[in-house]
MARBA-3410 file (N, C-alpha, C, O; in Angstrom, 1 decimal):
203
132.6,124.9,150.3,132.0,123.6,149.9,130.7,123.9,149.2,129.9,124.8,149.4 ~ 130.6,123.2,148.5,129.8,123.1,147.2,128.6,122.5,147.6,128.9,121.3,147.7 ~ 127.1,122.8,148.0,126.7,121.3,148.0,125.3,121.3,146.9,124.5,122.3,146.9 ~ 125.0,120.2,146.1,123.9,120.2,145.1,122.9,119.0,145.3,123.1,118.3,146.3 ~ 122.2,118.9,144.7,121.2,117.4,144.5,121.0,117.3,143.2,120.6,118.2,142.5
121.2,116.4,142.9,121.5,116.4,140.9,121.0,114.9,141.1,121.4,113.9,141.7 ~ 120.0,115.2,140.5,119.0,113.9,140.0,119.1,114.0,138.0,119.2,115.0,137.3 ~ 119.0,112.6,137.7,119.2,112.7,136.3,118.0,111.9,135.4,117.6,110.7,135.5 ~ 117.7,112.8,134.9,116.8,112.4,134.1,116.9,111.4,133.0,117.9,111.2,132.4 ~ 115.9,111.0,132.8,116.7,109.6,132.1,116.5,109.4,130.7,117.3,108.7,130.1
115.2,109.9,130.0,115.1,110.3,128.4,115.1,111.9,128.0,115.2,112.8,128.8 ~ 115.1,112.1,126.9,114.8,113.7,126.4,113.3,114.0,126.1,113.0,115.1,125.6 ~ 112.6,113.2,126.2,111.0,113.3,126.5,110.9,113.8,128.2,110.3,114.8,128.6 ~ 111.6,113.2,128.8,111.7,113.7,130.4,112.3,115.1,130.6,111.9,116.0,131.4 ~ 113.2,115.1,129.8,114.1,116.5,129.8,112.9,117.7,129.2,112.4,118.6,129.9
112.7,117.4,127.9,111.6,118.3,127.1,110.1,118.5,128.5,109.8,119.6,129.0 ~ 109.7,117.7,128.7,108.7,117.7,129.6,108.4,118.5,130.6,107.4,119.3,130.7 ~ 109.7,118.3,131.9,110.0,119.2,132.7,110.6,120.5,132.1,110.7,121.3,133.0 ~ 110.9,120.8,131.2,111.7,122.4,130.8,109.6,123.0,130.6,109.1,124.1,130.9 ~ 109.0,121.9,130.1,107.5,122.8,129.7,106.8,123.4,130.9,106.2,124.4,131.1
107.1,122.2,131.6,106.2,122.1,133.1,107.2,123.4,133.9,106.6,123.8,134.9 ~ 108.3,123.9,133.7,108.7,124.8,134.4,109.2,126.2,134.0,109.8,127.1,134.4 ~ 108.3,125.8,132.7,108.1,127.8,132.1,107.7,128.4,132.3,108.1,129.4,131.7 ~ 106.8,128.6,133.3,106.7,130.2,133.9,107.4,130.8,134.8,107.3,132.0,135.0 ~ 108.3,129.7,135.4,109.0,130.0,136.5,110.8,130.4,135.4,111.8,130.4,136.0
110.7,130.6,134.3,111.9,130.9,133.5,112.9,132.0,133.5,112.6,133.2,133.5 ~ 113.9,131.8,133.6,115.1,133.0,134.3,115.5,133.4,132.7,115.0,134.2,131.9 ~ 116.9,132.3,132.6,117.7,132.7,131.9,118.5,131.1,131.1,118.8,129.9,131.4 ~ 118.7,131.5,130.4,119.5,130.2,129.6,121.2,130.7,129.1,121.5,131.8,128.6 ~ 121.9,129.6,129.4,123.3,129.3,129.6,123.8,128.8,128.4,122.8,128.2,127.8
124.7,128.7,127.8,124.9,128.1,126.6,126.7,128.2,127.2,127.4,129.2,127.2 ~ 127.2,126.8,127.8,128.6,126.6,128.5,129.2,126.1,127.7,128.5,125.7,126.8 ~ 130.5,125.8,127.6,131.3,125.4,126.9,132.8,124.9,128.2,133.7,125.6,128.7 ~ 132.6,124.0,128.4,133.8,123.5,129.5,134.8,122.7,129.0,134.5,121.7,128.3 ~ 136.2,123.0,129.3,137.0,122.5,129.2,138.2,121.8,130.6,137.5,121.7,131.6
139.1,121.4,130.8,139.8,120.7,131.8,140.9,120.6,131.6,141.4,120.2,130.5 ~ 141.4,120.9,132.4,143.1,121.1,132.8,144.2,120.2,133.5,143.8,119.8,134.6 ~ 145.3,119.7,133.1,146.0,118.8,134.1,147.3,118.9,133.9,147.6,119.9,133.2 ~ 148.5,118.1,134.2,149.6,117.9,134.2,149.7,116.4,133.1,149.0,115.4,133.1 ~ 151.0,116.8,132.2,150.9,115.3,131.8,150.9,114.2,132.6,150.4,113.1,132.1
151.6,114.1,133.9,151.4,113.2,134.9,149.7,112.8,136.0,149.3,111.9,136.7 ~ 149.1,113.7,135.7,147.9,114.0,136.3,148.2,114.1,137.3,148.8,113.1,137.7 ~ 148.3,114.9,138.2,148.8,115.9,139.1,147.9,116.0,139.8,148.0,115.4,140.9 ~ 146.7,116.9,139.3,145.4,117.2,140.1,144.5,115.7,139.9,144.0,115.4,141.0 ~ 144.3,114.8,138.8,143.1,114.1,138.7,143.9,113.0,139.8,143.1,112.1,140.2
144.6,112.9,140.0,145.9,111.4,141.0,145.2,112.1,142.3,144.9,111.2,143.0 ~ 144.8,113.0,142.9,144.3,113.8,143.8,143.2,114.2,144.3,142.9,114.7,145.4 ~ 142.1,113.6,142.8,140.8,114.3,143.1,140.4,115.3,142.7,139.2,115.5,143.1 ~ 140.7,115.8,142.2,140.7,117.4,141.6,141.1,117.6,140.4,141.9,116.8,139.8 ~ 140.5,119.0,139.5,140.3,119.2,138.5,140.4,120.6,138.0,139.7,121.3,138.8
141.1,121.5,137.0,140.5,122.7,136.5,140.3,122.9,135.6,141.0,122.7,134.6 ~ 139.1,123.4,135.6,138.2,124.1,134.7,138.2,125.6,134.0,138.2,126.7,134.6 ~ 138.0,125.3,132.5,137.8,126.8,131.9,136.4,126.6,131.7,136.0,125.4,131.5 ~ 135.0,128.0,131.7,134.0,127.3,131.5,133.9,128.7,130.8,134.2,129.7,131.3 ~ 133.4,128.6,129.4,133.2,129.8,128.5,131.8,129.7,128.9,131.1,128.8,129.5
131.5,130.8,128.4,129.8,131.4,128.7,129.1,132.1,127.5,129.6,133.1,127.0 ~ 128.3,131.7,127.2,127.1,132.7,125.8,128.6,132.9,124.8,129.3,133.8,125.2 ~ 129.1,132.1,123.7,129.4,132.5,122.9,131.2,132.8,123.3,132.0,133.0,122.4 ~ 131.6,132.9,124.4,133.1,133.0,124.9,132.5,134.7,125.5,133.6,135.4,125.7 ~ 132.1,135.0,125.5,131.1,136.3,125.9,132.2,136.6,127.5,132.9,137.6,127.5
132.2,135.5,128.9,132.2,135.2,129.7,133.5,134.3,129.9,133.9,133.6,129.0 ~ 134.0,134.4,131.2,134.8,133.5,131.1,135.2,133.0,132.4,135.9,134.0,132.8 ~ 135.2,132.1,133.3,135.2,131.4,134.5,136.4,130.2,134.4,136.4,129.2,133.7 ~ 137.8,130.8,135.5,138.4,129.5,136.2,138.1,128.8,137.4,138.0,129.6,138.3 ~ 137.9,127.5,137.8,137.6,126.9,138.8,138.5,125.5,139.5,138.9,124.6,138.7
138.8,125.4,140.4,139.5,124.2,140.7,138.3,123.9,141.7,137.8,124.6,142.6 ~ 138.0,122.7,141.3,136.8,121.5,142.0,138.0,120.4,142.9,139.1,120.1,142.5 ~ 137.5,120.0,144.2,138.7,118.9,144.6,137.5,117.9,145.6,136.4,118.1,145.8 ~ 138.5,116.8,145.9,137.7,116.2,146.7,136.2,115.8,146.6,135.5,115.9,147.6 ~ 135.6,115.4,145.6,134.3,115.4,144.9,133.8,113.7,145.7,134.4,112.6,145.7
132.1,114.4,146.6,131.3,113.2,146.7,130.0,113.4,145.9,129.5,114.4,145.5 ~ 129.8,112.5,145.8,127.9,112.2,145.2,127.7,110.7,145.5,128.3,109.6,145.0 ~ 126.3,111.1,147.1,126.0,110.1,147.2,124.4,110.8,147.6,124.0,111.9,148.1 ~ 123.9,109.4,147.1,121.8,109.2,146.6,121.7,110.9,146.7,121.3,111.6,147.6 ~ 122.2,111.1,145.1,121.6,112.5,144.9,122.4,113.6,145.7,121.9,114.7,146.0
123.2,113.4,146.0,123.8,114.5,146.7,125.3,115.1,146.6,126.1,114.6,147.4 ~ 125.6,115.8,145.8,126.9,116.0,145.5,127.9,117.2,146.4,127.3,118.3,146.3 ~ 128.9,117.2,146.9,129.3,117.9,148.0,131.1,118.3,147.3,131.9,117.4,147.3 ~ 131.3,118.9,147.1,132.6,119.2,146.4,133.4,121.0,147.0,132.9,122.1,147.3 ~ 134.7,120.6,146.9,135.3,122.1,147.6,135.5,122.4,145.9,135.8,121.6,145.0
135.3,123.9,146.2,135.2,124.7,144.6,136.3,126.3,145.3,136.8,126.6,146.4 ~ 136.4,126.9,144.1,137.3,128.2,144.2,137.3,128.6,142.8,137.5,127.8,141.9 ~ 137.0,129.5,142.7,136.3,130.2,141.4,137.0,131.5,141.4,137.4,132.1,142.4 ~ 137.0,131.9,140.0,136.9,133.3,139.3,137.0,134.0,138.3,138.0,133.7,137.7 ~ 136.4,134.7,138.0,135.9,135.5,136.2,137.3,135.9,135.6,137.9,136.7,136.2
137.8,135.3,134.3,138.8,135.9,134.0,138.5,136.4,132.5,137.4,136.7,132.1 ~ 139.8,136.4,131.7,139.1,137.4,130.8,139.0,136.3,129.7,139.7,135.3,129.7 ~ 137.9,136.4,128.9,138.3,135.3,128.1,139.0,135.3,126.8,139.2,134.2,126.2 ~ 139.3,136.2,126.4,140.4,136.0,125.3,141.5,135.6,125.6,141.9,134.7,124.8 ~ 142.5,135.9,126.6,143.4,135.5,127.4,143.4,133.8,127.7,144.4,133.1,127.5
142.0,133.1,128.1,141.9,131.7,128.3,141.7,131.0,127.1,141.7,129.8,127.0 ~ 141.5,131.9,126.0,141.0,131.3,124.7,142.3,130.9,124.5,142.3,129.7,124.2 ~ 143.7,131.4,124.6,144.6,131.4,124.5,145.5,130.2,125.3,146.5,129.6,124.8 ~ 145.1,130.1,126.2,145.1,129.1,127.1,144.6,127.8,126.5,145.3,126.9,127.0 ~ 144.1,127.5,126.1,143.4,126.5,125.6,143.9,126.0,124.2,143.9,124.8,123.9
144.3,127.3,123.1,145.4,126.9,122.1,146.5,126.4,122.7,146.8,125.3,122.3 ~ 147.3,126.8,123.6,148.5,126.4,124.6,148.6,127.0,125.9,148.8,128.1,126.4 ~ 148.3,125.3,126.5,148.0,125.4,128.0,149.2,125.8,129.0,149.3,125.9,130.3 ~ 150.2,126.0,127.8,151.2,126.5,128.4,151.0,128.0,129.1,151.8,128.5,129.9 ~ 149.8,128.6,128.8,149.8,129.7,128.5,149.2,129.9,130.4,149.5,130.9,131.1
148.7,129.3,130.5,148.1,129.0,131.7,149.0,129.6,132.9,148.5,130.3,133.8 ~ 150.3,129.4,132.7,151.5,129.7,133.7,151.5,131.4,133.6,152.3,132.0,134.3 ~ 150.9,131.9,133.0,151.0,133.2,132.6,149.8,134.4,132.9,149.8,135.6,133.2 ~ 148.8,133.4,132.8,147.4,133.8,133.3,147.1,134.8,134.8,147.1,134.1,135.8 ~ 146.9,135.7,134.8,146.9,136.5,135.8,145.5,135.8,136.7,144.5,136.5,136.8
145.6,134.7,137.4,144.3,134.1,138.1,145.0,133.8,139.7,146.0,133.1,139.8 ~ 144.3,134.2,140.7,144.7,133.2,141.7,144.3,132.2,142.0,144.7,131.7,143.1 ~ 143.1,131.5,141.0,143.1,130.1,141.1,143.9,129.5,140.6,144.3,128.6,141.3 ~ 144.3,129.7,139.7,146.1,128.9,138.8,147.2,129.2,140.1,147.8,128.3,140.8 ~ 147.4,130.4,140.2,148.5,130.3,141.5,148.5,129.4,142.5,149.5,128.8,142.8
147.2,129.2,143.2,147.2,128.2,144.0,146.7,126.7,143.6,146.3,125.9,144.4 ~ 146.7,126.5,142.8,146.8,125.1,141.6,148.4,125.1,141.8,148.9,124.3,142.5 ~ 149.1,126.0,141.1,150.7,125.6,140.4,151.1,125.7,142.3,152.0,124.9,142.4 ~ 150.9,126.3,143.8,151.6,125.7,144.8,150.9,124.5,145.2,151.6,123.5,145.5 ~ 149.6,124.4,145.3,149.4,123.0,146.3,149.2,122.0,145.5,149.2,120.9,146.1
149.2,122.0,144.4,149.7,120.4,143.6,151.0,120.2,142.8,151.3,119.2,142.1 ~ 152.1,121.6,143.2,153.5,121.5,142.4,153.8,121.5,140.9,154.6,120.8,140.4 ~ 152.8,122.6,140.1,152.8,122.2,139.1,154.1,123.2,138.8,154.0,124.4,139.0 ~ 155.1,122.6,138.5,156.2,123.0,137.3,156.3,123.5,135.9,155.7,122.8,135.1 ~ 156.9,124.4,135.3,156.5,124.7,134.0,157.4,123.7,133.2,157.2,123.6,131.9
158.5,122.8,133.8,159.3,122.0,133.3,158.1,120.5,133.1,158.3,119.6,132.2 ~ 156.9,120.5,134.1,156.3,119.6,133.9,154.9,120.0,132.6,154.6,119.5,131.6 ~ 154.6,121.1,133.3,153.5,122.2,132.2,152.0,121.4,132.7,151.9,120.7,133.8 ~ 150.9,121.7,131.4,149.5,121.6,131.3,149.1,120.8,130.0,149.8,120.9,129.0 ~ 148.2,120.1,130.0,148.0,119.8,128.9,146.0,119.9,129.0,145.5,119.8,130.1
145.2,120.2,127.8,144.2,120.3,127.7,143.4,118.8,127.5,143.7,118.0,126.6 ~ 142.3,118.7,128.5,142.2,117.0,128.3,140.7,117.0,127.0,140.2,116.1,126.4 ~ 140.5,118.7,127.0,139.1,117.9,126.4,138.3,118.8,127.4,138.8,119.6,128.2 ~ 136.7,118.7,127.1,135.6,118.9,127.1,134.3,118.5,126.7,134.2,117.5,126.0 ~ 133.0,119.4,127.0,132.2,119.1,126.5,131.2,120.3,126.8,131.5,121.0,127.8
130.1,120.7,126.1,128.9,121.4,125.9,127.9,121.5,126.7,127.2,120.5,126.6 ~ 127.2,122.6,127.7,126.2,122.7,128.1,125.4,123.2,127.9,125.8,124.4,127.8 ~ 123.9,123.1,127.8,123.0,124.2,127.4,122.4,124.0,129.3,122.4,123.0,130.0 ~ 122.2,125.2,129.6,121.6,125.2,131.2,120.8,126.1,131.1,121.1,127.2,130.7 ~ 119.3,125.8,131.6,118.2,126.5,131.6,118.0,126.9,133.1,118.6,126.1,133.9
117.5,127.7,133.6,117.7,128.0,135.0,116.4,128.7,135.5,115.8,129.6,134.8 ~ 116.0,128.4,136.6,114.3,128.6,136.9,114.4,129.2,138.3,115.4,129.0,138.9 ~ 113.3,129.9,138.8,113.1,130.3,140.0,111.3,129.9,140.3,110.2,130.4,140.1 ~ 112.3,128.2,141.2,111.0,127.6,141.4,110.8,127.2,142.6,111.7,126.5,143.1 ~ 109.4,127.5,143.7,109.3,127.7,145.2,110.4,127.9,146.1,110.9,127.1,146.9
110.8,129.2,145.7,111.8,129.6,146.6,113.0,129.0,146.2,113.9,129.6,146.7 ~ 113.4,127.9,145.5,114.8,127.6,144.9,115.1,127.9,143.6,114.2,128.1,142.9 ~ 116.6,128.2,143.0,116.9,128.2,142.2,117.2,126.6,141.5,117.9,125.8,142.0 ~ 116.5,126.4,140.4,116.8,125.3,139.7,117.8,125.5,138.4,117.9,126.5,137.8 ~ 118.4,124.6,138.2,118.8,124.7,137.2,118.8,122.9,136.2,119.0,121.8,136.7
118.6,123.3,134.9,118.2,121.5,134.0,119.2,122.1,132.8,119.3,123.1,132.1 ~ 119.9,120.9,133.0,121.2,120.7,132.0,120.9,120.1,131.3,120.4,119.1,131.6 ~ 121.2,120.2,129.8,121.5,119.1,128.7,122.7,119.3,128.1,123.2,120.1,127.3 ~ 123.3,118.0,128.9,124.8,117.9,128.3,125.7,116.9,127.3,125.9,115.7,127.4 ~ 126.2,117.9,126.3,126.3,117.1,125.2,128.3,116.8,125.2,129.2,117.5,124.9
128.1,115.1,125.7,129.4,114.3,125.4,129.6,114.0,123.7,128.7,114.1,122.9 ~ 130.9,113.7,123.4,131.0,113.0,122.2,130.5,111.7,121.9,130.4,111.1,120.8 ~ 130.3,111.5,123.5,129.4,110.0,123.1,127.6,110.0,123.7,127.0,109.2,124.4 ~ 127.4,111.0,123.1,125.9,110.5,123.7,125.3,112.0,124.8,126.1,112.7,125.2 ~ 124.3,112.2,125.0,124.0,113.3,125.8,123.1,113.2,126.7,122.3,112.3,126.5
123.1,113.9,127.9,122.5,113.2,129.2,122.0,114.7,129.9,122.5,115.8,129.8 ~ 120.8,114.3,130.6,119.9,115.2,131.1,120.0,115.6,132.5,120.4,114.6,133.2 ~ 120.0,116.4,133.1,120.2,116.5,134.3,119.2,118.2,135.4,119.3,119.4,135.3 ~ 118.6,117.5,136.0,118.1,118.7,137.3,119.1,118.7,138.1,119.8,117.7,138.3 ~ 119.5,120.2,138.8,120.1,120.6,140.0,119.5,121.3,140.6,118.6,121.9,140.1
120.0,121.4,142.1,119.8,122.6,142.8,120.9,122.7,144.0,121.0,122.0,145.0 ~ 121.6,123.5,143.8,122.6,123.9,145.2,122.0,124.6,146.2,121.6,125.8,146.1 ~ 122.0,124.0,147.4,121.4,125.0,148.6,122.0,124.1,149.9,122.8,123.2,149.9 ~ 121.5,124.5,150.7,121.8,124.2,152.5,121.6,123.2,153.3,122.1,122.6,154.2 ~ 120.2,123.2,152.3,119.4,122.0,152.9,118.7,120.4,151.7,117.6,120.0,151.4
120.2,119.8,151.5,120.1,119.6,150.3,118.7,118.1,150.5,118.2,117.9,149.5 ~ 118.3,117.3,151.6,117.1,117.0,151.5,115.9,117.0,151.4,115.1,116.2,151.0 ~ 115.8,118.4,152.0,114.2,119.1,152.0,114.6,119.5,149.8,113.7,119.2,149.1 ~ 115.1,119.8,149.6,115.4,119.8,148.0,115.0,118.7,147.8,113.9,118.5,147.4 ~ 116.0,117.4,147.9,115.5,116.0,147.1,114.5,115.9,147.2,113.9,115.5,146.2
113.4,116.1,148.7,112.0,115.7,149.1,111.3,116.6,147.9,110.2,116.2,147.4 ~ 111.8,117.6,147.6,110.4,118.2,146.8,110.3,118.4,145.5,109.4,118.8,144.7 ~ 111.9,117.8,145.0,112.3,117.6,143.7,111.0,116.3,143.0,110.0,116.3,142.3 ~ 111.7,115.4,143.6,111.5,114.0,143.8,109.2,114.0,143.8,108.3,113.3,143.2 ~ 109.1,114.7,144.3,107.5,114.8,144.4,107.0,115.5,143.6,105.8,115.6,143.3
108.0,116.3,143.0,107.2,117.3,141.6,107.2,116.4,140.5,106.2,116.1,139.9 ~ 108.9,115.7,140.2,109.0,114.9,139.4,107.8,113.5,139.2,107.5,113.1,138.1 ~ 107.2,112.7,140.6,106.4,111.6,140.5,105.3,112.5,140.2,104.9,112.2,139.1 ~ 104.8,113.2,140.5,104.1,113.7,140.1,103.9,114.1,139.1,102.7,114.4,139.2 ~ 104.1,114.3,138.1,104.6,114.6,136.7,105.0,113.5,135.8,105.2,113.7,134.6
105.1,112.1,136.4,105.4,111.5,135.0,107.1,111.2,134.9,107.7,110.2,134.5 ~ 107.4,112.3,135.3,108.8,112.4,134.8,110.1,111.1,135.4,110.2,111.1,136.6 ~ 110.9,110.3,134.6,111.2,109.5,135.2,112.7,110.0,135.0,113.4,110.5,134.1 ~ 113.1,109.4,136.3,114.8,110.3,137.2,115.6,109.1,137.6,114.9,108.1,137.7 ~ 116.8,108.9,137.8,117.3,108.7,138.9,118.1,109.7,139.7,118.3,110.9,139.4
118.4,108.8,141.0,120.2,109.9,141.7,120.9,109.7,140.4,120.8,108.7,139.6 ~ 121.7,110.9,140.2,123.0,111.1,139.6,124.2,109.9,139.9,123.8,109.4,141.0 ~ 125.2,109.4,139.6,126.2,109.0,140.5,127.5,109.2,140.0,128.4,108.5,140.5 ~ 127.8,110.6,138.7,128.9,110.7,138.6,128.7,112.3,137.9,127.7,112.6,137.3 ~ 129.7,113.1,138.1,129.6,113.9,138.4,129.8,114.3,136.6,130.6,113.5,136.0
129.3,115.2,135.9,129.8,115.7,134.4,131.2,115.2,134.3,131.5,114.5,133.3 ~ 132.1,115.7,135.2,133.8,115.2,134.5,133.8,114.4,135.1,134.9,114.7,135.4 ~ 133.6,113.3,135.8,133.7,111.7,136.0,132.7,111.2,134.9,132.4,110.0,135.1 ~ 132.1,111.7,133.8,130.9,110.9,133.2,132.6,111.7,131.4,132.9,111.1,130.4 ~ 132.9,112.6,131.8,133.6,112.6,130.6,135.0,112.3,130.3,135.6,112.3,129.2
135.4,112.0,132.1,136.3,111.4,132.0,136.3,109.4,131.5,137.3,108.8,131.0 ~ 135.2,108.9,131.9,135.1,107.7,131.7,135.2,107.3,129.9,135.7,106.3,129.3 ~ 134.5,108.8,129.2,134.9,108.5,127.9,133.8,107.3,126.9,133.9,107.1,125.7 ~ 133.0,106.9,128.0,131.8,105.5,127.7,131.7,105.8,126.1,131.4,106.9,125.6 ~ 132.1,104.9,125.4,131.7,105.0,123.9,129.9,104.7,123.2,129.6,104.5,122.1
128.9,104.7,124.5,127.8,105.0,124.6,127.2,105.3,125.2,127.7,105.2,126.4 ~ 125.6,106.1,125.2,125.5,107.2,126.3,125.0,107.2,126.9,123.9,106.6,127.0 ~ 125.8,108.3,127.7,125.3,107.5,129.2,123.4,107.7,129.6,122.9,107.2,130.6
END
């Protein structure tokens, strides 16, 4: 189980702001590329669930994930995840034809095609995606990470942090942020519930 606090920032003056205010504490930067997986019948999204290809620096990198059962509530997001690095030329391939997917040497796909029945007579289809730039910080003892994520309709800002204790997080998120100017809300949909919706303005 997955658990984050994802507060969203609500201009790119806020976004710009906090990346300044948290440059000394600076790791490394992400440059993602995600994509989403399904059955023509929706198989996994009829279910709650989703898979993901997530390219990394350039297709450099390459990550499958099945996410299921997804909450976010006041800032707090809780999801079962199952992950692992595959090759990415192989997924590049996958993604020209998702057929290709049945072929992919992953045991996240294996256990995708038994516990939601995916058939090759039914197959995969590619739903789409979208772009992330992820900046990632080592700040009082947590790992942060601030997203700028770019939909086809519009781009939306976002702080995280995954840990244990995901309120003592909001409490100190939440107090750097007033403190600072910076104006947030809770999150209330998760990146692929915000790209699945499709909003032809942004969010």
């Amino acid at each position: 189980m997955e658990v984050e606090v994802k507060l969203r920032l609500k201009h790119s003056t806020d976004h710009h702001q906090l990346l300044t205010l948290l440059s000394p504490f600076y790791i490394k930067t992400l440059h993602q590329h995600n994509l989403f997986f399904d059955t023509p019948t929706s198989s996994l999204s009829s279910q709650r669930a989703f898979l993901r290809l997530q390219f990394i620096d350039k297709d450099t990198r390459c990550f499958i994930s099945l996410k299921a059962k997804p909450t976010l509530i006041n800032g707090v997001s809780r999801v079962e995840e199952d992950g692992e690095e595959v090759d990415p030329m192989m997924a590049k391939d996958c993604v020209q034809n998702p057929m290709k997917l049945f072929d992919l040497k992953s045991r996240v796909v294996k256990r995708v095609i038994e516990e939601f029945g995916v058939e090759r007579k039914i197959g995969w289809v590619c739903l789409g995606g979208f772009e992330n730039v992820r900046e990632v910080y080592e700040w009082r003892g947590l790992k942060l990470v601030v997203d700028e994520t770019k939909y086809e309709f519009g781009t939306r800002y976002e702080v995280e942090c995954e840990n244990e204790d995901p309120e003592k997080v909001k409490r100190l998120l939440k107090e750097f942020l007033n403190e600072n100017g910076i104006k947030y809300d809770y999150s209330e949909k998760s990146k692929f519930a915000i790209f699945q919706a499709g909003n032809s303005t942004p969010p």
